[in-house]
DOLO-684890 format. One line per 2 residues: number of its first residue (from 1); their letters; for each residue x, y, z of N, C-alpha, C, O, CB. Coordinates in pm, 1 decimal, m for minus. Atoms other than C-alpha are relative to their C-alpha. Glycine has a CB too. Layout:
DOLO-684890
NUM	A	X/Y/Z/X/Y/Z/X/Y/Z/X/Y/Z/X/Y/Z; ...
//
This chain:
DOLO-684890
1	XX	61.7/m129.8/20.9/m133.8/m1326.8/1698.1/23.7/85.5/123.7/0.5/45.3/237.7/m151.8/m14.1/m30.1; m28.3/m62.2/m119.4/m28.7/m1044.8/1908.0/m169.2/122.5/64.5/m273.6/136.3/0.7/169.5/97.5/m48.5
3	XX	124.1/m53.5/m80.7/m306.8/m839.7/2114.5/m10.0/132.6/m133.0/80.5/196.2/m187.1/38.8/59.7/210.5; 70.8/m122.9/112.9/m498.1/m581.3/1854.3/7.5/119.5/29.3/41.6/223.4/m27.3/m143.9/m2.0/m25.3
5	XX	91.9/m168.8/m94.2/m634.4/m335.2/2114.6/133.0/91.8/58.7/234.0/61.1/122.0/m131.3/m58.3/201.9; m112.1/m126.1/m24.6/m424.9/m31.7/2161.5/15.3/7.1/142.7/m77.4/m34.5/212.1/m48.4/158.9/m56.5
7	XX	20.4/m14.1/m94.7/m278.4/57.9/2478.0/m147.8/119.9/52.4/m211.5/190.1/m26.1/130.1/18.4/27.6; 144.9/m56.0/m0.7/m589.6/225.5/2665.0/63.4/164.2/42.7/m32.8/213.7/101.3/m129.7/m93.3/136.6
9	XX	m68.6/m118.0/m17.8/m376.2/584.1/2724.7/m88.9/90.3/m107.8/m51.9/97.6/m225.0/170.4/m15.8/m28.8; 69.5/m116.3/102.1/m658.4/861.7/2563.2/98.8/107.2/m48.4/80.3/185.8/m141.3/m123.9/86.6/78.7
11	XX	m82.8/m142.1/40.2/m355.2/1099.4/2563.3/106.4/6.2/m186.4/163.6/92.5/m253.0/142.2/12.3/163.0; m69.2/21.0/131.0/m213.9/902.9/2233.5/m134.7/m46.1/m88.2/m237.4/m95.6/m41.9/136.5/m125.4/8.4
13	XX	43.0/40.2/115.9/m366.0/842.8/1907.1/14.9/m128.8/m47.8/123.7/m150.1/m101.3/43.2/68.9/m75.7; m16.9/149.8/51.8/m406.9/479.0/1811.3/3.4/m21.5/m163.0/m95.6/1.2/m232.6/m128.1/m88.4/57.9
15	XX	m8.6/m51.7/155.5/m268.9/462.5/1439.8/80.5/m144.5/m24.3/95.3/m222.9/69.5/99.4/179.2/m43.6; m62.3/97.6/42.8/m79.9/194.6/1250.9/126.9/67.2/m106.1/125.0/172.1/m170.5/m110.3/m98.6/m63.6
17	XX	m103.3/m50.4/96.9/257.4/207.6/1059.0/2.1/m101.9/m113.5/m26.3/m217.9/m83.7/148.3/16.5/68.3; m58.5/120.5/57.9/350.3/16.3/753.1/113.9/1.5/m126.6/139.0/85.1/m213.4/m117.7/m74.0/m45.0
19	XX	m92.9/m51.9/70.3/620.3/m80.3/592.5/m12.8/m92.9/m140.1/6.8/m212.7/m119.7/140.1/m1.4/82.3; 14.6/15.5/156.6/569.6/m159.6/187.9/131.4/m81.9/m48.5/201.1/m17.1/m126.5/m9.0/159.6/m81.5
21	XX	m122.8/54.1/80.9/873.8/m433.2/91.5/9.3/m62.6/m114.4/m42.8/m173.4/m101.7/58.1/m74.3/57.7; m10.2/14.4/87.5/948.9/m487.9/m254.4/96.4/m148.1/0.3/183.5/m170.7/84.2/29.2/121.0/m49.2
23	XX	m83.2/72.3/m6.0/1088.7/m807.0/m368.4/137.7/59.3/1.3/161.7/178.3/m18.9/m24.6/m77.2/m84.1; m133.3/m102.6/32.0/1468.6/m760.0/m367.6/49.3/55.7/85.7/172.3/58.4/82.3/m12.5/103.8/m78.4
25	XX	m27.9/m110.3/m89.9/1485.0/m533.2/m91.3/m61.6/159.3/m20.0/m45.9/202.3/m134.3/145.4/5.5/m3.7; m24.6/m152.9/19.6/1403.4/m160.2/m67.8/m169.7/m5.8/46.5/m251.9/m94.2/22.2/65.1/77.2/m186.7
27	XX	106.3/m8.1/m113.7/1112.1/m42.6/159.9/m32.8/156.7/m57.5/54.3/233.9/m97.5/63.8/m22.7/191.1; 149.3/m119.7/98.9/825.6/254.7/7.1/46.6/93.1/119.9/22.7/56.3/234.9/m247.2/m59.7/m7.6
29	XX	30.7/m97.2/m45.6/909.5/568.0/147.9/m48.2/141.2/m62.4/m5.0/192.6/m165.6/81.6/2.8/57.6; 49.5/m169.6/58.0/718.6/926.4/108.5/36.0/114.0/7.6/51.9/129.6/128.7/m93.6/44.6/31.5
31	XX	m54.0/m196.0/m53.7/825.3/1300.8/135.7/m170.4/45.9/5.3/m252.3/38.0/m86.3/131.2/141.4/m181.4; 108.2/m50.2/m24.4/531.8/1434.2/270.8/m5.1/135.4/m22.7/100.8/197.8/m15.8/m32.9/m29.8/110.0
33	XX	31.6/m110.2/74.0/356.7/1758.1/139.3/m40.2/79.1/111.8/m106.8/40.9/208.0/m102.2/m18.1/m113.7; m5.4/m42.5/m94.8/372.6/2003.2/322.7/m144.3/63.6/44.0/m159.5/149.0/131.3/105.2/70.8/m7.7
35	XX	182.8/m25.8/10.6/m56.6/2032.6/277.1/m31.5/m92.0/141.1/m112.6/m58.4/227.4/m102.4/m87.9/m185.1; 37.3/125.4/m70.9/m48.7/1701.3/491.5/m30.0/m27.6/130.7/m83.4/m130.0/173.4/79.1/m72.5/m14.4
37	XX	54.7/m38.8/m140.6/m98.6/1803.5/821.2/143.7/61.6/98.7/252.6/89.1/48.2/m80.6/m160.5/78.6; m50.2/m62.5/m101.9/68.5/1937.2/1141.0/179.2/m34.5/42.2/263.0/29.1/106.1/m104.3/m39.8/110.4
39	XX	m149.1/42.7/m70.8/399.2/1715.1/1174.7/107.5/75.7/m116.8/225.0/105.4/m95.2/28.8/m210.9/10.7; m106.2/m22.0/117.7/534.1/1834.6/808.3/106.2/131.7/47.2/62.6/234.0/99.9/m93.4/43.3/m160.4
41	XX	m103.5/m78.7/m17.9/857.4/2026.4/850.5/91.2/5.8/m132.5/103.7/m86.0/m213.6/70.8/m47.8/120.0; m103.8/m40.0/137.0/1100.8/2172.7/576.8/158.2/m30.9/61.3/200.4/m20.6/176.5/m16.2/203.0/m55.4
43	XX	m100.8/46.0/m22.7/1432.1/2051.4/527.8/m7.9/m193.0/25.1/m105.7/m265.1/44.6/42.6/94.0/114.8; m34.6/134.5/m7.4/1582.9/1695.8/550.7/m98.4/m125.3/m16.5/m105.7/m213.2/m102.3/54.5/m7.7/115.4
45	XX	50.2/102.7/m76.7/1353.6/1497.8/740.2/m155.9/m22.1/m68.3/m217.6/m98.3/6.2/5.0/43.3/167.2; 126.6/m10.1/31.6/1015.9/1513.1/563.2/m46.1/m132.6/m63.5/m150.5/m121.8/m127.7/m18.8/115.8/m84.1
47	XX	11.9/113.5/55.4/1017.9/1133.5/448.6/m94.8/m109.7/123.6/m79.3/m94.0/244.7/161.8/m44.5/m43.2; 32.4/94.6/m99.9/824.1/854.3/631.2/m51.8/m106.1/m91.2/m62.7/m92.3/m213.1/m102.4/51.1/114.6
49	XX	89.2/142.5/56.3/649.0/489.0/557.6/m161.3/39.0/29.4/m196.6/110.3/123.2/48.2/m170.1/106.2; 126.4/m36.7/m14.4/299.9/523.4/534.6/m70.8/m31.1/191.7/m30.6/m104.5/282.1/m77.3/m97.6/m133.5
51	XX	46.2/m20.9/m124.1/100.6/582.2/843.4/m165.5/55.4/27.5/m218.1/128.0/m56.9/99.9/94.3/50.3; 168.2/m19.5/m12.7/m286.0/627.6/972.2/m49.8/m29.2/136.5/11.9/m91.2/223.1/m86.2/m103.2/m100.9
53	XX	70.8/67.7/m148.7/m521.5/580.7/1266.7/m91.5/m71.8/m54.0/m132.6/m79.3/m169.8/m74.2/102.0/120.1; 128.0/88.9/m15.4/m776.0/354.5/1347.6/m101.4/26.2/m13.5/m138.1/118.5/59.2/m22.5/m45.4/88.2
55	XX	148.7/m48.8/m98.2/m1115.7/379.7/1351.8/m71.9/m79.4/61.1/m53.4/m200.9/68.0/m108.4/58.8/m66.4; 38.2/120.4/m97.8/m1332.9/255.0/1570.8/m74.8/m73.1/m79.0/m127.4/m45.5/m186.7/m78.3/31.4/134.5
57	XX	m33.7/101.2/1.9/m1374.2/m68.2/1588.0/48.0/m75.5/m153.5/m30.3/m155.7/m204.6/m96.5/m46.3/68.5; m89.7/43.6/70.0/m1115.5/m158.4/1302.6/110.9/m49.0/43.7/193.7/19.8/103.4/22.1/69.9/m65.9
59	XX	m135.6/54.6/m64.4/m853.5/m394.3/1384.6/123.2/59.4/m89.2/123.3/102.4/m204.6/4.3/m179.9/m1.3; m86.8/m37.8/46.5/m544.6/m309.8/1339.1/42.0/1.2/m137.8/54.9/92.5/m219.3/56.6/m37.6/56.7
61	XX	m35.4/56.9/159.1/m444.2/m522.9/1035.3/m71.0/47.5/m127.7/m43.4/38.7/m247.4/m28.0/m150.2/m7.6; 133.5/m43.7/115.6/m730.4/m388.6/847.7/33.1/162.0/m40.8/43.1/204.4/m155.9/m192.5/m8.8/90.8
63	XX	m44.8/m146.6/m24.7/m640.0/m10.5/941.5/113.3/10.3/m97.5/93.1/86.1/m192.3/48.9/36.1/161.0; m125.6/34.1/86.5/m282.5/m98.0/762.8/m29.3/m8.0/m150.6/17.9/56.2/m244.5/61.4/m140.0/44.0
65	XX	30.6/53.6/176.2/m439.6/m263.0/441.0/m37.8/182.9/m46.3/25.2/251.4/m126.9/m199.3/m159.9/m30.7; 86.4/m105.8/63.9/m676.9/63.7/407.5/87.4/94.8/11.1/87.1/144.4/m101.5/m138.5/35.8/59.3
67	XX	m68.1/m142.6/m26.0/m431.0/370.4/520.6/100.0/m20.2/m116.4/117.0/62.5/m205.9/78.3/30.7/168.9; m111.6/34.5/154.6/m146.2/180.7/261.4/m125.4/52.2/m133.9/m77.4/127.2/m219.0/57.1/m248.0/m24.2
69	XX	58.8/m45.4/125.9/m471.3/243.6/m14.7/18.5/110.2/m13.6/63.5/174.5/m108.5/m120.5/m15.4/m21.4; 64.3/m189.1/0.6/m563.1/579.0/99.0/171.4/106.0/m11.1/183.1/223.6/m45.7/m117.2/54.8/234.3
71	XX	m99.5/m84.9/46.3/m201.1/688.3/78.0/122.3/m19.9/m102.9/211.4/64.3/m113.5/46.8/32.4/101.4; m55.9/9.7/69.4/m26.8/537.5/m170.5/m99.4/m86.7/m155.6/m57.1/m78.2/m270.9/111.7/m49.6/78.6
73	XX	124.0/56.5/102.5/m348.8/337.2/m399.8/62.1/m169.5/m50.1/33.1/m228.2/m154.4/m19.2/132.9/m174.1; m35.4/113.3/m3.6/m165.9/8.2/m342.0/m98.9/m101.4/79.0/m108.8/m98.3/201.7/123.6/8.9/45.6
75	XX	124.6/73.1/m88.1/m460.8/m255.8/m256.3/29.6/m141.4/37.9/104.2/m206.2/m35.6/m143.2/m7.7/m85.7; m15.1/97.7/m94.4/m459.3/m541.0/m33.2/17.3/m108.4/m60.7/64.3/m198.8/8.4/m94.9/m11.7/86.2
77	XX	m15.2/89.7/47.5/m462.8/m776.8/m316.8/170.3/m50.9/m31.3/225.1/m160.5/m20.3/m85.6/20.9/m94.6; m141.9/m20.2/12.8/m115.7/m713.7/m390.9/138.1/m24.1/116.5/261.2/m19.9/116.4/m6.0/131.4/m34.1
79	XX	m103.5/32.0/m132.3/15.7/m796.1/m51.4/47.8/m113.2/61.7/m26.6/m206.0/30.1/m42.9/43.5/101.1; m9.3/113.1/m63.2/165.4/m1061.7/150.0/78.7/33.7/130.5/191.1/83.9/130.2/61.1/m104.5/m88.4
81	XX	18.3/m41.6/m131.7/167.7/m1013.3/503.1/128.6/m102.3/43.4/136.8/m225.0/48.2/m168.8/m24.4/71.6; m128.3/72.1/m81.9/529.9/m1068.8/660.6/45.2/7.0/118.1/143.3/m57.9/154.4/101.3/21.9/m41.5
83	XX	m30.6/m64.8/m137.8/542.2/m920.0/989.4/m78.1/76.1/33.5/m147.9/149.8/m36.1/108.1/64.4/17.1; 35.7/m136.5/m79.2/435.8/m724.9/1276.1/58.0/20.4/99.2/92.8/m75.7/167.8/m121.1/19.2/41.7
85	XX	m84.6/22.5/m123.6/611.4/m577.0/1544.2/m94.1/m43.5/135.6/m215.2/m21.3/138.0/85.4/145.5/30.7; 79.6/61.8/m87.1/482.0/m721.9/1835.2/m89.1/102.0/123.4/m195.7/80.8/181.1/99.3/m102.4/62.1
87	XX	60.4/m66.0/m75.7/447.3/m416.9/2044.0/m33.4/120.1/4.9/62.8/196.5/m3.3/35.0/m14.5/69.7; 32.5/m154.7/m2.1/241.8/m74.4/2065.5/112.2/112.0/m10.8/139.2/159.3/99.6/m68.0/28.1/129.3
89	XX	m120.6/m108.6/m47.6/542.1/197.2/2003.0/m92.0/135.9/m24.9/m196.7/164.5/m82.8/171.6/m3.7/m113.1; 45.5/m179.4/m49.5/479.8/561.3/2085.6/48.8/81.8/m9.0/171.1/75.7/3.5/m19.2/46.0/105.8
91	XX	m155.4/m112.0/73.8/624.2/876.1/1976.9/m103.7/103.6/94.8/m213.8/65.3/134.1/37.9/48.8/m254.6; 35.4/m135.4/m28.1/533.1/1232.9/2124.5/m2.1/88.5/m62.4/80.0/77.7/m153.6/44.8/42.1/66.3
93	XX	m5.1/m93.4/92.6/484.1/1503.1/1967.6/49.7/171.2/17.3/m18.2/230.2/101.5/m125.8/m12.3/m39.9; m40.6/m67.3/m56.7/679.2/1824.4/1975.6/m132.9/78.2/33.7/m231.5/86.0/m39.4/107.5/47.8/m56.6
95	XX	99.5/m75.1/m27.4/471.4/2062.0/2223.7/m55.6/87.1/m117.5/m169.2/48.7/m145.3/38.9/72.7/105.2; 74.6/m97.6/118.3/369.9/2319.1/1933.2/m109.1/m36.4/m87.5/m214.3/16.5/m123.4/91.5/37.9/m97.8
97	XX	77.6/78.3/139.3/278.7/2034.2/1672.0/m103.6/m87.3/103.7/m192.4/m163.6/65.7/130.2/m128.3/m127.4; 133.2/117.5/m75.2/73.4/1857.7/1976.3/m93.9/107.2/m9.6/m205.2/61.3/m35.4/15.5/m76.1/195.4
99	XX	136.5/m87.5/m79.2/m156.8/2194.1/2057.8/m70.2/23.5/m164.8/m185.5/62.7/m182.7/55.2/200.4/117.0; 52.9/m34.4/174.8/m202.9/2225.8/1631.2/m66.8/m110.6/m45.4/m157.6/m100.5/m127.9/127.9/25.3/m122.3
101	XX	30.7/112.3/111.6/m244.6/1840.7/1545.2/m143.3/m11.6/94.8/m175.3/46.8/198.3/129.6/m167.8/m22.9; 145.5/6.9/m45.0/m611.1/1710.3/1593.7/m26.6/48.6/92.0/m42.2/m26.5/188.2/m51.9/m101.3/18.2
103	XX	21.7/m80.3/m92.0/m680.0/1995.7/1800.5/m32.7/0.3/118.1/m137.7/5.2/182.0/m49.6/48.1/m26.7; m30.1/35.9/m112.5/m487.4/1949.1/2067.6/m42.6/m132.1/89.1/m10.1/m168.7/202.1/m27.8/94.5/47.8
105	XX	85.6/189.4/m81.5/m678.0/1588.0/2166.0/118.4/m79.0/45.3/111.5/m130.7/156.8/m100.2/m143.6/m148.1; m85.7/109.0/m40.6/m361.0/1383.1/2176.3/162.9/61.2/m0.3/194.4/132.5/m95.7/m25.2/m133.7/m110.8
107	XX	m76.7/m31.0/m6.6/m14.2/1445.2/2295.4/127.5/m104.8/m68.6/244.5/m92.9/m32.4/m17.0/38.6/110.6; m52.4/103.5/99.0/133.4/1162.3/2052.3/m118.9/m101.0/m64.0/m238.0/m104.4/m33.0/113.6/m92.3/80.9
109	XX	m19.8/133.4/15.0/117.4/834.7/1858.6/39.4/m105.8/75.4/141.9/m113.4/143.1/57.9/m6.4/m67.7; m37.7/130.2/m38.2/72.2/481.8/1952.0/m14.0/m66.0/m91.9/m129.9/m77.9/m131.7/m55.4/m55.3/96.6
111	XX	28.0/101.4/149.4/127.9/250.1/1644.3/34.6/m96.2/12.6/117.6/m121.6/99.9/56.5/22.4/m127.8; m2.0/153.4/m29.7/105.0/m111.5/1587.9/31.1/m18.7/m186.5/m47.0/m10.8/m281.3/m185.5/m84.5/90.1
113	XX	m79.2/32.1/147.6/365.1/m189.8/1260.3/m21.3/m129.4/m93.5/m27.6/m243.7/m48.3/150.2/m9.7/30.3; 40.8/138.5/24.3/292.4/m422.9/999.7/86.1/m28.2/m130.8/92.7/55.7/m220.6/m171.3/m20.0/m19.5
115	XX	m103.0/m24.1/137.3/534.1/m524.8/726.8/m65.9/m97.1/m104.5/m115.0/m204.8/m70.9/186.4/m49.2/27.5; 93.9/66.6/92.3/377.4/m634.4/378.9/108.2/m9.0/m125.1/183.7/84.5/m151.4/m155.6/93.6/m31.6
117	XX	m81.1/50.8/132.3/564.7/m805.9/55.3/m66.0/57.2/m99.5/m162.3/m10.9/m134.7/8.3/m157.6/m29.0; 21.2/m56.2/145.8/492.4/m589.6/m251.7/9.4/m123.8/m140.7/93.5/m161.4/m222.3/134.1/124.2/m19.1
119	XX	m24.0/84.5/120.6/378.8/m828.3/m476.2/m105.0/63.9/m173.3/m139.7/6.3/m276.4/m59.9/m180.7/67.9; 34.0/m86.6/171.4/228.3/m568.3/m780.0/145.9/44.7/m64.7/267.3/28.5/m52.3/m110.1/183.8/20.1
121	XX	m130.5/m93.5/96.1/386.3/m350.6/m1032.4/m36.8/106.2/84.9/m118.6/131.8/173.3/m11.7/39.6/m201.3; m32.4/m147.6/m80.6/514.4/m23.3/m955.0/m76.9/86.8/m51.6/m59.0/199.0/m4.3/145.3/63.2/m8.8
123	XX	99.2/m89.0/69.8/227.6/142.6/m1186.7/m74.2/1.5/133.8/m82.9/110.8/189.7/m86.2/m57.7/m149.7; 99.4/m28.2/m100.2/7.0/80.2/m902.2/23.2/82.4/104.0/m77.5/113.7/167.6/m37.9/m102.4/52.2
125	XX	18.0/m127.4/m89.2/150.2/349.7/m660.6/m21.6/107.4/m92.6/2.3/131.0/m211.0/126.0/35.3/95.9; 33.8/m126.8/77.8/42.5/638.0/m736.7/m32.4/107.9/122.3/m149.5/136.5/147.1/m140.9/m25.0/m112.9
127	XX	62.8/m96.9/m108.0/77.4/911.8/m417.6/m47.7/164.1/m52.6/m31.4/264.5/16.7/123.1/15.6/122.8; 60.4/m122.3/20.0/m95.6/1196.0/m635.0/m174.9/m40.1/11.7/m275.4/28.9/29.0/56.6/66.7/m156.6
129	XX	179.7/49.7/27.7/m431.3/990.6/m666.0/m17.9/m155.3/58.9/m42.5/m265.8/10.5/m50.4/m8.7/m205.0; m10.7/157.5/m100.8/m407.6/742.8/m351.2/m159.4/13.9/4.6/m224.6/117.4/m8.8/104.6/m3.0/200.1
131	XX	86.3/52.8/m49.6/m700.5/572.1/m274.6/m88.9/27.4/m119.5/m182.5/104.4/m98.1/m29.9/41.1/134.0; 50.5/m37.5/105.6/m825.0/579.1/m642.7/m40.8/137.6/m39.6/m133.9/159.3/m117.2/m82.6/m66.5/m7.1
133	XX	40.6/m145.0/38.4/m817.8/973.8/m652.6/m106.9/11.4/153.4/m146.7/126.8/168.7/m97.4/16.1/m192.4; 116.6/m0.6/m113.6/m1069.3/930.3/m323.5/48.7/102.4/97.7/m22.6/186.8/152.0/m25.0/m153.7/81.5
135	XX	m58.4/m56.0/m112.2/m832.2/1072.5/m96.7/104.0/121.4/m30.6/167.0/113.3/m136.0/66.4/m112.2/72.9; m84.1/m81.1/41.5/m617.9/1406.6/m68.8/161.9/m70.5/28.4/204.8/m101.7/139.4/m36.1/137.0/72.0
137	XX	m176.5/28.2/m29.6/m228.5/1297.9/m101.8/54.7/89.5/95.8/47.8/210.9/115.4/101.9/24.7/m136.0; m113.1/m31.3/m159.9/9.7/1298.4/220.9/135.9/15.1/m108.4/215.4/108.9/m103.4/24.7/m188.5/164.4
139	XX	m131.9/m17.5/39.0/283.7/1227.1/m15.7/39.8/99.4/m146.4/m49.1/107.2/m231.2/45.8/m147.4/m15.2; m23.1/m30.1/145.4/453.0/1415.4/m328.2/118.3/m49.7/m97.5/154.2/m13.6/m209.6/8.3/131.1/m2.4
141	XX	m65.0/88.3/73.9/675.7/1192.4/m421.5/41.0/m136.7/103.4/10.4/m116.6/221.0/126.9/80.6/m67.3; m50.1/105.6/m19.7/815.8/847.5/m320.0/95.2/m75.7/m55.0/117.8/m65.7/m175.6/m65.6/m46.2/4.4
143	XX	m106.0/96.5/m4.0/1085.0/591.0/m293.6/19.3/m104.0/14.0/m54.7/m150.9/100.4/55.3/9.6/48.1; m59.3/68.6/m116.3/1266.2/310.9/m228.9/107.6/m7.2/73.2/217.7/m26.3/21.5/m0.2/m82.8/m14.0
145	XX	m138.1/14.0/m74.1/1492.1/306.5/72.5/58.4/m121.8/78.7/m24.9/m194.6/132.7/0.7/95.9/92.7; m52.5/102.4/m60.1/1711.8/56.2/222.5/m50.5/51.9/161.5/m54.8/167.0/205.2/171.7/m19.2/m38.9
147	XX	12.4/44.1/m167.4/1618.6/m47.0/610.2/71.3/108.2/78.7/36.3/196.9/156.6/80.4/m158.8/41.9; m109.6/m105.7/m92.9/1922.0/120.6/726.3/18.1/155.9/0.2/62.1/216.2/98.0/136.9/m34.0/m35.7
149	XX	4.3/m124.2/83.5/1903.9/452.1/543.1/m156.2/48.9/78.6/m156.0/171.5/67.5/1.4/m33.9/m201.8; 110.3/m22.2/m50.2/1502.4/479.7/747.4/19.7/110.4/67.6/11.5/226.8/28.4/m49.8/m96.2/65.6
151	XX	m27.5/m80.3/m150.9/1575.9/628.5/1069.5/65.9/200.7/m24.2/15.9/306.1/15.1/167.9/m124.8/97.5; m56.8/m79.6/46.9/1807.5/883.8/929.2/m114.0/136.1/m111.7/m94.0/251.4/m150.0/108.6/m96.5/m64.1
153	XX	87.5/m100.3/100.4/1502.8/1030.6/704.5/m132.5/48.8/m10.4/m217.3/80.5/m93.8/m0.6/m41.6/m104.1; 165.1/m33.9/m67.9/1230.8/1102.8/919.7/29.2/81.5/90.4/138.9/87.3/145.8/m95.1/m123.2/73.9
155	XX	12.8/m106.9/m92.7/1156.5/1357.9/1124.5/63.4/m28.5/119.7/0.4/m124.9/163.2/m131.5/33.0/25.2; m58.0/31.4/m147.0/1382.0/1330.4/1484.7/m92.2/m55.1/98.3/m62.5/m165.1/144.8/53.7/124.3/65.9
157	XX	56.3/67.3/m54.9/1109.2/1274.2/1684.6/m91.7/m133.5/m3.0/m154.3/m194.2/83.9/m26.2/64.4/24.9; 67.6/154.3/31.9/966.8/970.8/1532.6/110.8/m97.3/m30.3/80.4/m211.5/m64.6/m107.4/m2.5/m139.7
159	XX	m67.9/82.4/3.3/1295.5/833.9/1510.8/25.5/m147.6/89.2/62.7/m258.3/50.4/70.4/68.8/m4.0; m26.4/130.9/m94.1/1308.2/609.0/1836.9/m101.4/m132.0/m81.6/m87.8/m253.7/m69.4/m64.7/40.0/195.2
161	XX	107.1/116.3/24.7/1014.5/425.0/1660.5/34.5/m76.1/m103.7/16.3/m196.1/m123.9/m138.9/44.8/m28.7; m70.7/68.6/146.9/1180.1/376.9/1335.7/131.6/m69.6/m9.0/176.8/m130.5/m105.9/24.9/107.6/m102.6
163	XX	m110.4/81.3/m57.5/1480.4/246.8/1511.0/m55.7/m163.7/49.8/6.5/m268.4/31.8/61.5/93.1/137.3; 58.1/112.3/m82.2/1273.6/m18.2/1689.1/m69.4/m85.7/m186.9/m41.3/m190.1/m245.7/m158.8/79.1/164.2
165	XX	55.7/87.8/139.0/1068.7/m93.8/1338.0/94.9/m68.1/m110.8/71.3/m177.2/m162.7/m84.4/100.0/m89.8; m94.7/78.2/8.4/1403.8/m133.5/1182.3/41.0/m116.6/33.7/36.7/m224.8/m24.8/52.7/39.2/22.6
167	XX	m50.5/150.2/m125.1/1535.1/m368.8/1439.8/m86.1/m140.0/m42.0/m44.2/m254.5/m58.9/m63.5/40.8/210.3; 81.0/118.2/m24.7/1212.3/m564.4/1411.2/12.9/m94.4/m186.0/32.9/m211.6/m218.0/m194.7/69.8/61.1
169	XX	8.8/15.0/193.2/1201.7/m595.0/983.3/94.5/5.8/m124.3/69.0/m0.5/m244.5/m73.4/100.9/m50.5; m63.4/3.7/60.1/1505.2/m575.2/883.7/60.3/m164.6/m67.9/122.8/m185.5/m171.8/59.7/83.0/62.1
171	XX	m16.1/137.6/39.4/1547.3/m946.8/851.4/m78.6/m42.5/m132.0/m57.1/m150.1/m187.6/m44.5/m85.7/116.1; 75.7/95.4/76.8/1267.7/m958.8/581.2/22.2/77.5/m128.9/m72.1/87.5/m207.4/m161.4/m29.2/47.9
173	XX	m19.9/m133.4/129.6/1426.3/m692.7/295.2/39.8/m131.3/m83.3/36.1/m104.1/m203.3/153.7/167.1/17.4; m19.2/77.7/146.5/1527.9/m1056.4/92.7/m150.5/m119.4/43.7/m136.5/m241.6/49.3/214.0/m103.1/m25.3
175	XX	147.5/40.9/m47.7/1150.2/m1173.5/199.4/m46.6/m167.5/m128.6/m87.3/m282.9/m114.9/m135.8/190.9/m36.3; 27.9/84.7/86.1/1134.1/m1294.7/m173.7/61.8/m106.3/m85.1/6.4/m184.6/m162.3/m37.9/54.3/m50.6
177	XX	m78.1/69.6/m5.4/1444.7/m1452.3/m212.4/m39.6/m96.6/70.6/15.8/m182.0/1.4/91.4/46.1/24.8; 53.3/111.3/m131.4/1294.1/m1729.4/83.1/m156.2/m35.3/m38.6/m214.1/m122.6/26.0/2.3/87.5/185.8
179	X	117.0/58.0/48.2/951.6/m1750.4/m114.2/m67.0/m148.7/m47.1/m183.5/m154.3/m86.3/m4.4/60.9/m80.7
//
């Protein structure tokens, strides 16, 4: 088990990433709406894997299960826990979208990645009415993308992280092939 607790840096946001793998291969990505908060940008890049913060005192792993409900309505029963990267990664945020996002409090992300085996049907996403309708949707549509194809479809500055989450998870896209 790797250490829970975020680095202690107040200037980042302690959040979790995760990445959704389907037997088979092919990894859950979203186009985020452009309702969804401060990072959304038009053009290309508007895709990511689900993503959330912490709250206090929620461990990480737990943060993951619940932010995957609240944004796509895929529940914890359905999962099988294959990975995590081992270490805190950190993104910045461009100056503009730092002084707009949670007003101005944090000058990035620090996330702790967790990769999970999709073992439902595909009825159960649903990013218009995540978190049983509970929650407003980040995403307006979704996918699946190959590992390699990630990096390339996210916003530039969150790329170094999605390079590294790559790196770490790409070994587990035939997860269920090895079941």
């Amino acid at each position: 088990m790797h250490d829970p607790t975020p680095p202690s840096d107040p200037s980042y946001r302690p959040c979790v990433g995760i990445a959704l793998i389907r037997p088979g291969g092919g990894v859950f990505i979203g186009r985020r709406r452009a309702e969804a908060g401060p990072e959304h940008v038009d053009g290309p890049y508007q895709w990511q894997m689900p993503q959330g913060g912490i709250d206090p005192g929620e461990d990480p792993d737990s943060a993951a299960r619940r932010e995957l409900y609240e944004e796509t309505n895929v529940p914890a029963e359905v999962l099988r826990p294959l990975g995590e990267v081992p270490d805190w990664l950190s993104y910045d945020l461009p100056q503009p979208v730092a002084q707009r996002a949670w007003k101005g409090r944090y000058r990035g992300q620090t996330q702790r990645w967790f990769a999970y085996g999709f073992l439902g049907s595909e009825d159960l996403i649903d990013v218009r009415r995540p978190g049983g309708g509970a929650h407003k949707p980040e995403f307006e549509a979704w996918r699946w993308a190959s590992f390699a194809e990630l990096p390339g479809l996210v916003i530039p500055f969150k790329r170094p992280v999605y390079e590294r989450v790559v790196q770490a998870f790409a070994g587990l896209s035939d997860w269920a092939d090895r079941a």
